[in-house]
C-alpha positions as CSV (number, residue, x, y, z in Angstrom):
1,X,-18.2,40.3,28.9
2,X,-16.3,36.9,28.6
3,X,-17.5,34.1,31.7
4,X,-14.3,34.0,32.5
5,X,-13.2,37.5,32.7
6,X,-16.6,38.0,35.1
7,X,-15.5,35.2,37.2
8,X,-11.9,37.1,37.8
9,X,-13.4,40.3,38.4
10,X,-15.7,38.8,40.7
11,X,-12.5,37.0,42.6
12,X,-11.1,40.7,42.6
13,X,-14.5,42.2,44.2
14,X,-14.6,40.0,46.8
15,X,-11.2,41.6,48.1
16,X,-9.1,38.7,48.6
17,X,-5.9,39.7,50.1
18,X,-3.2,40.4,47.6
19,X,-2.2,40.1,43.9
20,X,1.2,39.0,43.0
21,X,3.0,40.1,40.1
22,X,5.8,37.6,38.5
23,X,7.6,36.9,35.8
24,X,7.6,33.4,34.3
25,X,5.6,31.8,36.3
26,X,5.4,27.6,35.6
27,X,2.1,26.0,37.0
28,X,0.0,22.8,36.2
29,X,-2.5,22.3,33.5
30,X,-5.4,20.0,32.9
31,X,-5.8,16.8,34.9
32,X,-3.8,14.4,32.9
33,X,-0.9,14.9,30.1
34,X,-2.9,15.1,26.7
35,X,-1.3,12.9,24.5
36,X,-0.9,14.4,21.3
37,X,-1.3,11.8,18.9
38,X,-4.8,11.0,19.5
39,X,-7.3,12.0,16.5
40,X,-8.2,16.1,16.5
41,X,-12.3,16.4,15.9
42,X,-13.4,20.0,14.6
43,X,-17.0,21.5,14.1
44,X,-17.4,24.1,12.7
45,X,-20.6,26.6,10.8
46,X,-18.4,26.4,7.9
47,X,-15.3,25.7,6.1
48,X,-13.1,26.7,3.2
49,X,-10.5,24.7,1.5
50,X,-7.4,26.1,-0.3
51,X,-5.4,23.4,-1.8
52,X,-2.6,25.1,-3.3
53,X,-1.6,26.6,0.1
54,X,-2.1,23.4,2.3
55,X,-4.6,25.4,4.6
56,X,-8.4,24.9,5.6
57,X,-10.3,28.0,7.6
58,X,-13.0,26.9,10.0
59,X,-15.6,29.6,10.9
60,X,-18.6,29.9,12.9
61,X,-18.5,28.2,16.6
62,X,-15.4,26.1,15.8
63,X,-15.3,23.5,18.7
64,X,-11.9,21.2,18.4
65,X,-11.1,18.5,20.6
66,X,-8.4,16.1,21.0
67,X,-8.5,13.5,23.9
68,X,-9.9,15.7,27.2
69,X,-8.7,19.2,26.0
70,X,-11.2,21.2,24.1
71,X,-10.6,24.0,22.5
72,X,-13.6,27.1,20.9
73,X,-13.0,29.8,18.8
74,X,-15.2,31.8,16.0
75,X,-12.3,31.3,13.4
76,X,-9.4,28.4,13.1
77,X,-7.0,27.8,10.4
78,X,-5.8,24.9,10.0
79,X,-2.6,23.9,8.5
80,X,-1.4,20.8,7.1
81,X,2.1,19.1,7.1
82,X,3.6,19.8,3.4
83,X,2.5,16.1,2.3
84,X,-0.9,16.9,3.2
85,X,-0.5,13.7,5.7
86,X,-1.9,15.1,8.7
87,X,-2.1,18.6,10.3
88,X,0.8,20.4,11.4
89,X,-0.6,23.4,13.1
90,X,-4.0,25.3,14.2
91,X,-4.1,28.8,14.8
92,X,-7.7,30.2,16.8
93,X,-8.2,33.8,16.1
94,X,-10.9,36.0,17.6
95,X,-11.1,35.1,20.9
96,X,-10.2,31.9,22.4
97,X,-11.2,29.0,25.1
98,X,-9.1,26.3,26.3
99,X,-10.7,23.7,28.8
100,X,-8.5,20.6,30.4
101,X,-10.1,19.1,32.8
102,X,-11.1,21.6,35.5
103,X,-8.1,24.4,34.3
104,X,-10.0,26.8,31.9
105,X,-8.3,29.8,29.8
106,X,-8.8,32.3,27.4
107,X,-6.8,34.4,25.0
108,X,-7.4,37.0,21.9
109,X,-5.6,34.1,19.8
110,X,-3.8,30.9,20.5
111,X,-1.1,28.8,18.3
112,X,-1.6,24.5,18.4
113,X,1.5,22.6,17.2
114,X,0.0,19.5,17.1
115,X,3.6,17.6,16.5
116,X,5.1,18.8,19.5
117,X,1.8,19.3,21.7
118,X,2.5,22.8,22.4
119,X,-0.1,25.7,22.7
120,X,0.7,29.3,22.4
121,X,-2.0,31.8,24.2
122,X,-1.4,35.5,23.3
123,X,-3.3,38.7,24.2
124,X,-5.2,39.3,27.4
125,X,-4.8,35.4,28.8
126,X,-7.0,34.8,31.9
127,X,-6.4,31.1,33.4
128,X,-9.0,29.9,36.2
129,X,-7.9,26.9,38.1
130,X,-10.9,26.4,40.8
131,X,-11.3,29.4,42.9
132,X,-7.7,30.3,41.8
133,X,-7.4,32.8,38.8
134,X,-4.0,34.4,36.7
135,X,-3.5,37.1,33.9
136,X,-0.6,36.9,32.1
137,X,0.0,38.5,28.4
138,X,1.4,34.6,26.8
139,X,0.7,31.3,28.1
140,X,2.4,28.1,26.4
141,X,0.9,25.0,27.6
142,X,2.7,21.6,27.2
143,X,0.0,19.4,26.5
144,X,2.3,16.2,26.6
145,X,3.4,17.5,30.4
146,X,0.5,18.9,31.5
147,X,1.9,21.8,32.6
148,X,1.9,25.8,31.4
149,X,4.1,28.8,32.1
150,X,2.8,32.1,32.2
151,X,5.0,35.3,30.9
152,X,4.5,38.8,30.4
153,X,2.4,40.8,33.4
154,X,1.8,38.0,35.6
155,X,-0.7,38.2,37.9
156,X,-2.6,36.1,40.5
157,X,-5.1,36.5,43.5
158,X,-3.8,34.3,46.0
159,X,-6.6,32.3,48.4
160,X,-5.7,32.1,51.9
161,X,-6.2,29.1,54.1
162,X,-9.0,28.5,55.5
């Protein structure tokens, strides 16, 4: 079971006192605005080129970075712009982990346009924000912003005031 998803469940255990269901919900993301010209860094086990499409697959513990987000997957695909001057998109398949500062999230896949700074979360998305935790079936983060809105099954355990 995903850290993430244990952490949530164990938020739920400790019967805090209500979940809240919305549609659309907007909320911050990651401690500063990512800006998202800085350089992108991937590691990866491996990696296969294919010229004539303009596409490059990392496998194996793919670990990207760009400024203070990181990003972890077991497969990315990276595409580049059509004059092969820099990349245009990278698409995380397989189970996915976004870290910005102290906001965490995961997702089955997520979408990186690097040009506009936008990241698409799909499938099962679980965001932790300190003792604060939402599901939602999408997430699109605005890097440049720093903020994210949440659609599709929205839900949240709300901490009260102590």
């Amino acid at each position: 079971m995903r850290l993430l998803t244990r952490v949530f469940i164990c938020l739920l255990c400790l019967g805090l006192p209500m979940a809240v269901s919305a549609q659309g919900a907007q909320i911050a993301f990651g401690n500063t605005p990512q800006n998202s010209d800085d350089p992108v860094e991937v590691t990866a086990d491996n990696l296969a080129v294919n010229q004539n499409d303009g596409t490059a697959v990392f496998t194996g513990n793919v670990l990207i970075g760009q400024g203070e987000m990181r990003l972890s997957a077991p497969r990315v695909l990276v595409v580049y712009l059509q004059d092969q001057s820099g990349i245009e998109r990278l698409q995380a398949s397989g189970g996915v982990t976004l870290v910005s500062g102290d906001d965490a999230a995961e997702a089955k896949n997520a979408d990186y346009n690097i040009e506009t700074g936008m990241i698409e979360m799909q499938g099962s998305v679980l965001l932790v924000q300190g003792p604060n935790a939402l599901t939602a079936d999408r997430m699109f983060v605005d890097t440049t912003a720093g903020t994210a809105r949440m659609s599709g099954q929205v839900k949240t355990v709300l901490q009260p005031e102590n």
